[in-house]
Steps between C-alpha positions, in 0.01 A plus 500: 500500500492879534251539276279301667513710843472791291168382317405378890550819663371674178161273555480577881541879437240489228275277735501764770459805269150355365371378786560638852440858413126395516587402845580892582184615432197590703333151550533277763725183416302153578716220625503070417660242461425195282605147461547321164631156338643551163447194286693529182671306222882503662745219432361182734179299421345498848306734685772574757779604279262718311365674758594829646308609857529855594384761743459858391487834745394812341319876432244587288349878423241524286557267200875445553671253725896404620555219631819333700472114359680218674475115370674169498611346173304172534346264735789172439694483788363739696689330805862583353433858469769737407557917379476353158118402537410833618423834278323832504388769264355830503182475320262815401125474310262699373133403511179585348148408555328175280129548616490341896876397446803651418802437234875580597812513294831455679847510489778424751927481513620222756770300548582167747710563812786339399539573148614864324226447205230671462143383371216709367125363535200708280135362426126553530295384787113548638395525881149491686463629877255237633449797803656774612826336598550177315537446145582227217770581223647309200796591270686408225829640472814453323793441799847424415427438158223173567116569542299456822145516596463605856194436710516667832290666806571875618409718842447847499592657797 
């Protein structure tokens, strides 16, 4: 078990090394936040166990973005909510232009509110600004060891 928190705070460290000193430089950050329904292949058969809604808060400068990510588990019994459903991760990307669009790989550390364990998420994804303050992604991203593909809408501030 120590091992693990070592290899998590090892991760985080690493995390913030490569990507917030771009933050300190002389740009100006840009602000969003998106919203996204991971669909993946996770034990249960029916759309509601197997997928994950989530609402992301975050900074990008120049090509590189952080991101505060904060989701649910599932939709089944979304009425008998408890800690356990709930989870968030620290996620950071680096994008680069695909003619009018633009690709992204990611990577993020989380972990649900009521457990110690920690989960890392890493993939490829593409995103399109349909104007100058809304915009179209999709991913697909290893997360706790099962793969999702993630459709979702984001707002630039």
């Amino acid at each position: 078990m120590k091992i693990k928190k070592t290899l998590r705070f090892y991760l985080i460290i690493t995390l913030a090394l490569c990507y917030f000193p771009s933050f300190a430089q002389d740009s100006e950050i840009s602000w969003y936040s998106s919203v996204g329904l991971s669909v993946g292949n996770s034990a249960g058969s029916t759309f509601s166990r197997t997928s994950y809604p989530s609402i992301e808060f975050g900074g990008m400068k120049k090509s590189t973005s952080v991101g505060l990510v904060l989701g649910r588990s599932n939709f089944a019994d979304f009425n008998k909510s408890s800690a356990s459903d709930y989870w968030y991760e620290l996620k950071a990307a680096i994008s680069f232009p695909i003619g009018s669009a633009s690709g992204y790989a990611l990577a993020g550390i989380g972990s649900y509110f009521s457990t110690q364990r920690a989960f890392i998420e890493y993939g490829l994804g593409a995103s399109y600004m349909l104007n100058d303050n809304w915009g179209i992604f999709t991913q697909a991203s290893n997360w706790d060891n099962f793969w999702y593909v993630t459709p979702g809408l984001t707002y630039n501030f």
